[in-house]
DOZA-338667 format. One line per field, with one value per residue (C-alpha): residue number from 1; x, y, z. Coordinates in nm, 2 decimals, always signed. Layout:
BEGIN
n: (NUM;...)
east: (X;...)
north: (Y;...)
up: (Z;...)
//
This chain:
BEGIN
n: (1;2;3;4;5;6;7;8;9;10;11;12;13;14;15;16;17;18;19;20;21;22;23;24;25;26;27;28;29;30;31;32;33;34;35;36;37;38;39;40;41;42;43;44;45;46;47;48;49;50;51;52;53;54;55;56;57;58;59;60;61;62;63;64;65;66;67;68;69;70;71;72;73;74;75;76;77;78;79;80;81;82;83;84;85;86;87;88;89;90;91;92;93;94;95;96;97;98;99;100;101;102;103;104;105;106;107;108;109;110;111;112;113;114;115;116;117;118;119;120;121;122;123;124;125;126;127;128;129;130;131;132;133;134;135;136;137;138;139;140;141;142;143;144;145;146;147;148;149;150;151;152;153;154;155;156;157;158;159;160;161;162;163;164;165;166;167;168;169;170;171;172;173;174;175;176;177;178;179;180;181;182;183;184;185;186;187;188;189;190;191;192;193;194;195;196;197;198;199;200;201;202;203;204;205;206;207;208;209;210;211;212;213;214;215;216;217;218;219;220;221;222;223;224;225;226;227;228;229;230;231;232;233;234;235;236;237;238;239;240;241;242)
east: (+0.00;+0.12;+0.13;+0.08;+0.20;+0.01;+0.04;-0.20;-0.13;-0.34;-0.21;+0.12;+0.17;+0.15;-0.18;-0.48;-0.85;-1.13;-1.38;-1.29;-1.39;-1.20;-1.27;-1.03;-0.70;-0.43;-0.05;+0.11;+0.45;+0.64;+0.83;+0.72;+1.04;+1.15;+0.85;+0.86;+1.23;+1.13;+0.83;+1.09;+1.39;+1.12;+1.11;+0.81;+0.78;+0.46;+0.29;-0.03;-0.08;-0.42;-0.40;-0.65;-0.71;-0.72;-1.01;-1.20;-1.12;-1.18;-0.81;-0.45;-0.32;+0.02;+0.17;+0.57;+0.51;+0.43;+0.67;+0.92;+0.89;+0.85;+1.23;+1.41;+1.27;+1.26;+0.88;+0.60;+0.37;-0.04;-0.24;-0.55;-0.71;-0.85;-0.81;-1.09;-0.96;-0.73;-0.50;-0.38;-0.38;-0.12;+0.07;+0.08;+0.23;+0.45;+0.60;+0.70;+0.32;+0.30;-0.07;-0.36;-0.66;-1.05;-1.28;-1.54;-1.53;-1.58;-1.93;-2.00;-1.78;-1.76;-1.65;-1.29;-1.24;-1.28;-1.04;-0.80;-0.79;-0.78;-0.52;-0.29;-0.35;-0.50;-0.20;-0.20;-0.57;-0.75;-1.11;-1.13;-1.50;-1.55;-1.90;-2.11;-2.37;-2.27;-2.34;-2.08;-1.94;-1.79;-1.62;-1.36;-1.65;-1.89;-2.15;-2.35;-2.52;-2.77;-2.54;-2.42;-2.03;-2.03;-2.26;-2.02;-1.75;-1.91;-1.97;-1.60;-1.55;-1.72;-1.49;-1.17;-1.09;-0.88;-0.77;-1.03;-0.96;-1.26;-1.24;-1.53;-1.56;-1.74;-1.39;-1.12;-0.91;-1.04;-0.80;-1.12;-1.04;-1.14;-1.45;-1.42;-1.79;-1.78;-1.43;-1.55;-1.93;-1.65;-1.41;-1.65;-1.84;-1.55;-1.24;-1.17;-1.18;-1.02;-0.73;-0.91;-0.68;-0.84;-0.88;-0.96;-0.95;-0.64;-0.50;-0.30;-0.17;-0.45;-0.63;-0.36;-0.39;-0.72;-0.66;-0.41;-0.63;-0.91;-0.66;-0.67;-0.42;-0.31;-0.40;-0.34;-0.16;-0.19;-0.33;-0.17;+0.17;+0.21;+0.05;+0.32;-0.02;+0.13;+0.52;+0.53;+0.80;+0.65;+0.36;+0.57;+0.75;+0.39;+0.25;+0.56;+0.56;+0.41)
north: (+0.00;+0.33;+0.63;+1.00;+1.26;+1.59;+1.93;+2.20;+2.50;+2.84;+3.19;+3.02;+2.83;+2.44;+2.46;+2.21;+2.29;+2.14;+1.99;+2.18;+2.47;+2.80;+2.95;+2.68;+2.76;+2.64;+2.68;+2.37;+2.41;+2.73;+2.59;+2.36;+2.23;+2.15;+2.00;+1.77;+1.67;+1.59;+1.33;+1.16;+1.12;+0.95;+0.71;+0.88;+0.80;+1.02;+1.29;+1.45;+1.82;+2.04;+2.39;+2.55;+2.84;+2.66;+2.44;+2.77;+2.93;+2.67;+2.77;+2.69;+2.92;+2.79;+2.61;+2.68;+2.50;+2.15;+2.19;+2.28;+2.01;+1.75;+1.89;+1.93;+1.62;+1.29;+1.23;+1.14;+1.42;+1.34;+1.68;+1.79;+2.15;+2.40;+2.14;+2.22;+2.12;+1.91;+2.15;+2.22;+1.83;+1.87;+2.09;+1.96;+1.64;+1.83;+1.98;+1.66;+1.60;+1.20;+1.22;+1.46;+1.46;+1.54;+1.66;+1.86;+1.83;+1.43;+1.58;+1.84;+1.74;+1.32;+1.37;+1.55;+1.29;+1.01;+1.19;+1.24;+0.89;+0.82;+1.04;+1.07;+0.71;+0.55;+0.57;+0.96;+1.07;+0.96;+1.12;+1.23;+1.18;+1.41;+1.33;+1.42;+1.18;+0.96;+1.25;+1.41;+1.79;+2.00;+2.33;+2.30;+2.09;+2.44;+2.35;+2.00;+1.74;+1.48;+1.25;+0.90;+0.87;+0.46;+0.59;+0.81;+0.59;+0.38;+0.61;+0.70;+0.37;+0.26;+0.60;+0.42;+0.59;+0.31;+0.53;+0.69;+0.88;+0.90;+1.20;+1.20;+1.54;+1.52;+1.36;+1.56;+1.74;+1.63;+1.37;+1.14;+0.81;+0.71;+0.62;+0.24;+0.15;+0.41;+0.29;-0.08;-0.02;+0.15;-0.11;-0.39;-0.21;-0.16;-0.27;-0.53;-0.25;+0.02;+0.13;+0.33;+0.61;+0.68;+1.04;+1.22;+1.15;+0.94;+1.00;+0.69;+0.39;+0.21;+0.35;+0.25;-0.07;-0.05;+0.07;-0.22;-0.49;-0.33;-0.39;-0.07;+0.10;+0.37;+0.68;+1.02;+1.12;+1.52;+1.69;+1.37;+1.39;+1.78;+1.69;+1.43;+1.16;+0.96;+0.88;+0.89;+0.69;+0.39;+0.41;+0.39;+0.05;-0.11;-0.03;-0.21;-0.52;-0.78)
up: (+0.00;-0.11;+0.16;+0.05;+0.32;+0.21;+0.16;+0.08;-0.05;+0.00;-0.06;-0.09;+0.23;+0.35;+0.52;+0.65;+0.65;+0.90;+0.73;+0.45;+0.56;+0.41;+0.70;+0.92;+0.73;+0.97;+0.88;+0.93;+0.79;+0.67;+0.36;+0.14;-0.02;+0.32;+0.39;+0.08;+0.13;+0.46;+0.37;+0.10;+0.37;+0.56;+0.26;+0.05;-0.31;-0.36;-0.25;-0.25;-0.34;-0.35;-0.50;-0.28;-0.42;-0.75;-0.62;-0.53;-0.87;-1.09;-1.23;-1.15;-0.90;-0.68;-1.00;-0.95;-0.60;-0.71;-1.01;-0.79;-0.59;-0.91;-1.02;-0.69;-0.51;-0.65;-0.49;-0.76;-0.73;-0.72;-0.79;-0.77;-0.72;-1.04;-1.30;-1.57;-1.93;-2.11;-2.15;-1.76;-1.74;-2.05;-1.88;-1.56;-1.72;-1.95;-1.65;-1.42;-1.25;-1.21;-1.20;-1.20;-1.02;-1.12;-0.90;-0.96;-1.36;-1.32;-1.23;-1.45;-1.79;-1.75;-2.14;-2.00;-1.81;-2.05;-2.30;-2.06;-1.96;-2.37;-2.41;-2.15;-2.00;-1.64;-1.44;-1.53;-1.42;-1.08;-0.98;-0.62;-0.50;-0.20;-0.01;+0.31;+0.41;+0.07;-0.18;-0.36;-0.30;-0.57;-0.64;-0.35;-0.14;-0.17;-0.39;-0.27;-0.52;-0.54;-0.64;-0.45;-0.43;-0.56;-0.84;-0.96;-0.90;-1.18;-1.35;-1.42;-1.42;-1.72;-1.90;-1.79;-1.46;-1.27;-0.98;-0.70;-0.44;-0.15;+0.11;+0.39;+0.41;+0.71;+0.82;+0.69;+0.88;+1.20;+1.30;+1.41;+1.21;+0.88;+0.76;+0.75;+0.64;+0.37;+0.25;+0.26;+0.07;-0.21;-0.23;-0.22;-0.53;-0.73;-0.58;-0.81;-1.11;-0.94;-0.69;-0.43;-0.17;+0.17;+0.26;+0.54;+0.92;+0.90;+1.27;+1.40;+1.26;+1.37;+1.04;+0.87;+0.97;+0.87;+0.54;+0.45;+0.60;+0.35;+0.08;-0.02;-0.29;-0.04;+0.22;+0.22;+0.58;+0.63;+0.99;+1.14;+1.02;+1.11;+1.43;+1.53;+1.55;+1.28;+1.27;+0.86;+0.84;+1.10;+0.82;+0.50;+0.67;+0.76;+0.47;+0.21;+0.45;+0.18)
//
């Protein structure tokens, strides 16, 4: 199982939301090179990056941060955040981003997705599914929807999306556990035909634990890595043991 220490960026810093809340901002770290280096001398290989702002905007905002940290770190970088046309994903890729992620747009414009999966190939896109109460949130988790979180796993599914990423929003940021039941209903729908990350709520290794027992391709680790809940590198060694 793959582990992906995080860092969000708003206004230019390494921060965490509650909830997802804009409101919530919390700096966590004050350089985000540092940071990065920091998660691969713990033995990272990836790393999970939201542009903030860019999720609020609909638009890239913080690009020279991730691309700095694709050239002067040798971590895989997973991005999501403002990502609206074929043409950011291109140039995302273009410029050293291992894989890009869909959020809202899996939603509104299914179409993008499947031609960025057509064009760019699976290992390159994953869909991030954020819900509350099983329905999914978009636009930076602003704007709710009527629409169930396995339905739309499917649904990218049948477009050749092979990598999911499931945040209970309700969850993130709150260093309360993961949502195991949530996880499981996901996995058992379409774990056979996907890889599916845990987010949000990750606090100890017990969740973890959890995750790997699940068989689950990996979890994102943010709040409880900058709050010294989670020893990164204790996680990284459980989750490679075979």
């Amino acid at each position: 199982m793959i582990i992906f220490p995080a860092i969000d960026i708003k206004d230019g810093n390494c921060v965490r939301l509650f909830r997802g809340d804009f409101n919530t901002v919390e700096k966590v770290a004050s350089d985000y090179l540092e940071t990065a280096k920091g998660f691969e001398d713990a033995g990272a290989e990836w790393i999970h990056m939201v542009d903030l702002d860019g999720a609020k905007e609909g638009r890239p905002v913080n690009t020279k941060i991730y691309t700095d940290v694709a050239e002067k770190t040798n971590l895989k970088v997973e991005l999501g955040g403002g990502i609206r046309n074929i043409e950011t994903i291109e140039e995302y890729l273009n410029m050293g981003i291992s894989r890009v992620i869909l959020g809202s747009v899996a939603l509104k414009n299914p179409k993008l997705v499947s031609d960025a999966v057509e064009k760019f190939g699976s290992e390159k896109i994953a869909v991030g599914i954020d819900a509350v109460n099983k329905m999914v949130a978009a636009e930076g988790w602003l704007e709710a929807t009527d629409v169930n979180y396995i339905d739309l796993a499917n649904q990218m599914i049948n477009v050749g999306v092979k990598y999911f990423i499931f945040t209970d929003i309700s969850k993130d940021g709150t260093l309360s556990g993961v949502n195991a039941e949530q996880l499981e209903e996901l996995n058992n729908a379409v774990g056979d035909r996907a890889f599916i990350t845990a987010s949000g709520g990750v606090h100890t290794m017990d969740d973890i634990i959890i995750c790997k027992e699940m068989g689950l391709y990996a979890a994102i680790c943010g709040k409880s890595i900058y709050k010294g809940t989670l020893s990164l590198r204790e996680a990284i060694e459980y989750a490679n043991v075979e």
